[in-house]
N, C-alpha and C positions, 0 to 999 in steps of 0.2 A: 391151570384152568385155561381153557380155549373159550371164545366168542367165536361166534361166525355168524356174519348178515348174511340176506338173500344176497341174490348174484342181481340186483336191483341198486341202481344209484340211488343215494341220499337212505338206504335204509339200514335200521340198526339193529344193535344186538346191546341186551343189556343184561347184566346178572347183577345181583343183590343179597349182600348177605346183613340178614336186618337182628339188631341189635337193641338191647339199652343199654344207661349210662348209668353207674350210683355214686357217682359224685361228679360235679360239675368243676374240672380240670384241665389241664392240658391233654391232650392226646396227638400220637404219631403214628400216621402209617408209612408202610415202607412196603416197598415189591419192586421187584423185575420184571420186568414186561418187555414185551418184542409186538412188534405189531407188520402184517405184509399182506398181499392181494393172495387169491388161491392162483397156483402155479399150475395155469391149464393153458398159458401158452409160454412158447419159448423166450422171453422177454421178459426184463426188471419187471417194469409196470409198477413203480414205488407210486405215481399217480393217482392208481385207481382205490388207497385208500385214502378218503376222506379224513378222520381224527378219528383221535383215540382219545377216552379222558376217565375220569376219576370225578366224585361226587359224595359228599358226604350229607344226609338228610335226619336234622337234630329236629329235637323239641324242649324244651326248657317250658314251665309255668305260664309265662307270658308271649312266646313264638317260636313261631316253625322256620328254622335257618334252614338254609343250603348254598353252601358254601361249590359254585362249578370250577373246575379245569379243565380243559382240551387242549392236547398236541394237535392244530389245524395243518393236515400234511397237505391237503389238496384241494384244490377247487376251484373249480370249469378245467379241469386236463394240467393243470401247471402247479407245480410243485410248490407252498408254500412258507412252511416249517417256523410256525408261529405259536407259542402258549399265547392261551386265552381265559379268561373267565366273562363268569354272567353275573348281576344281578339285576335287573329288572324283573320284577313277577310278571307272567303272561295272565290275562284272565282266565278264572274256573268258570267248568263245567258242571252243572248237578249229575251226578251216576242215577239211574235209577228214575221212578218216578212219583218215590214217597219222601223225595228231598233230606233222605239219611245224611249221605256224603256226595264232594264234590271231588274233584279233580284237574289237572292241567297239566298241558305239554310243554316240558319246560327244557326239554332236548332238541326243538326244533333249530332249524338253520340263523333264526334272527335272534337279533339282543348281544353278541359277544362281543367282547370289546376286548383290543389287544394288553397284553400286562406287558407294562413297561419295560423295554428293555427284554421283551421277552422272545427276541429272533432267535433259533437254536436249529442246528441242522444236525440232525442226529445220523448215525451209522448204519447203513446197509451194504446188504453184501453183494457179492458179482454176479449171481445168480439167483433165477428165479423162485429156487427150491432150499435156500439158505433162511437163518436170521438171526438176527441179531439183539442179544439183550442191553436193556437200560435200566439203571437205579432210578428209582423217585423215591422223597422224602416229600411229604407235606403233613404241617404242625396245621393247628385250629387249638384255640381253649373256648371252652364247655361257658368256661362262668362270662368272659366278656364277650365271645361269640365271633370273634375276630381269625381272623387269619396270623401265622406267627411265624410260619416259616415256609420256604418251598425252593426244592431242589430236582433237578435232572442232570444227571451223572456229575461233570463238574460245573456246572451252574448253578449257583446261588443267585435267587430271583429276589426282590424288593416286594413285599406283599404288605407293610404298612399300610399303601393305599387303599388297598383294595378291599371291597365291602360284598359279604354275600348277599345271595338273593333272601330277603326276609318278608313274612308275611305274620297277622295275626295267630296264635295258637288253634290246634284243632281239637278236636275231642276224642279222646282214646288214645292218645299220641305223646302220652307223659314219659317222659325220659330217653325218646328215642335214640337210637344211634348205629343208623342205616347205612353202610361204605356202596357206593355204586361204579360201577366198570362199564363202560361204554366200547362201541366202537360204531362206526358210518361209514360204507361205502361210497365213494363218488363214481361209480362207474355201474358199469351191469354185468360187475364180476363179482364173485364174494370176498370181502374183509376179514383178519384174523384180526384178532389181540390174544395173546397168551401173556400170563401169570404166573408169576411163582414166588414163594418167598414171602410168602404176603403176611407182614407182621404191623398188628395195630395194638398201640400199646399205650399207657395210663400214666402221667405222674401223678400219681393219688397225694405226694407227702405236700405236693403245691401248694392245695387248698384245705384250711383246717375241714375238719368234718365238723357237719352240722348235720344230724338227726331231725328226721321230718317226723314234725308235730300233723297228725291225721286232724280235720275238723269234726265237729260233731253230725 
């Protein structure tokens, strides 16, 4: 799969492949991904992308998790090369103006905070029209809603600390389990992210089962 932003700084590309859950467990995704500027001029230009990230958006009975990542490559023109997550919830929006649903921007530029230990300078190649792939691993479990594991290529990251962005449950939103793919331009050229390999998978034998009893 390809992303591509406008040829516009700070703007994105997002794809979403939305899911549910029937048992609240552990879960792994894994993909390869390459990420690089569109090659319309003779020059690296590894700069003019901003991040790339990954985003998983649950729901459980009681809240709406979401759990962020970004590779932050660039920003104001200098090269960065930092993972990040969010949790702070931004405020909602009502959609609409019979106050069904709400909404909020919660990919904007504020709220990330660096993860520990998390400087990583990843692989690009000599040329403009090249690129180059990266493993990512990252674990989440369902039932405590935590983070468990998280990896790029040979980096193993410390995510004990770290806490997603969580907010009250919504309505219609029972057992979600949405994976989301980002990408952001930092300049006024356009952004790729490519995908591949993209395996999200279950330890069902984790958590005994428990059959949901309907109310009357």
């Amino acid at each position: 799969m390809k992303l591509a932003t406008r040829a516009q700084e700070q703007s994105l590309a997002i794809g979403i492949k939305r899911l549910t859950f029937s048992l609240a467990c552990p879960i792994q995704l894994e993909m390869l991904f390459a990420f690089k500027p569109e090659a319309s001029e003779l020059r690296l230009s590894l700069a003019d992308v901003g991040a790339v990230g990954v985003i998983f958006d649950l729901q459980d009975a009681e809240q709406r998790v979401m759990p962020h990542l970004r590779y932050l490559n660039a920003a104001g023109g200098e090269l960065v090369g930092r993972w990040q997550y969010k949790h702070r919830t931004p405020s909602f929006q009502e959609i609409g103006d019979r106050s069904e649903t709400v909404s909020h921007f919660h990919l904007g530029s504020d709220g990330w905070e660096d993860i520990p230990g998390g400087q990583q300078q990843l692989c690009y190649n000599e040329i403009a029209t090249k690129q180059n792939w990266h493993y990512l691993r990252l674990g989440f479990d369902l039932a405590s809603m935590s983070f468990t594991a998280f990896q790029c290529n040979d980096h193993h990251f410390d995510v004990s600390a770290l806490q997603p962005m969580r907010m009250p449950a919504m309505p219609n939103l029972s057992c979600m389990l949405n994976t989301v793919l980002f990408a952001e331009a930092s300049s006024n050229r356009r952004a790729f992210l490519y995908v591949d390999s993209v395996l999200l998978s279950a330890d069902l034998g984790a958590s005994p089962t428990t059959p949901h009893t309907g109310g009357a």
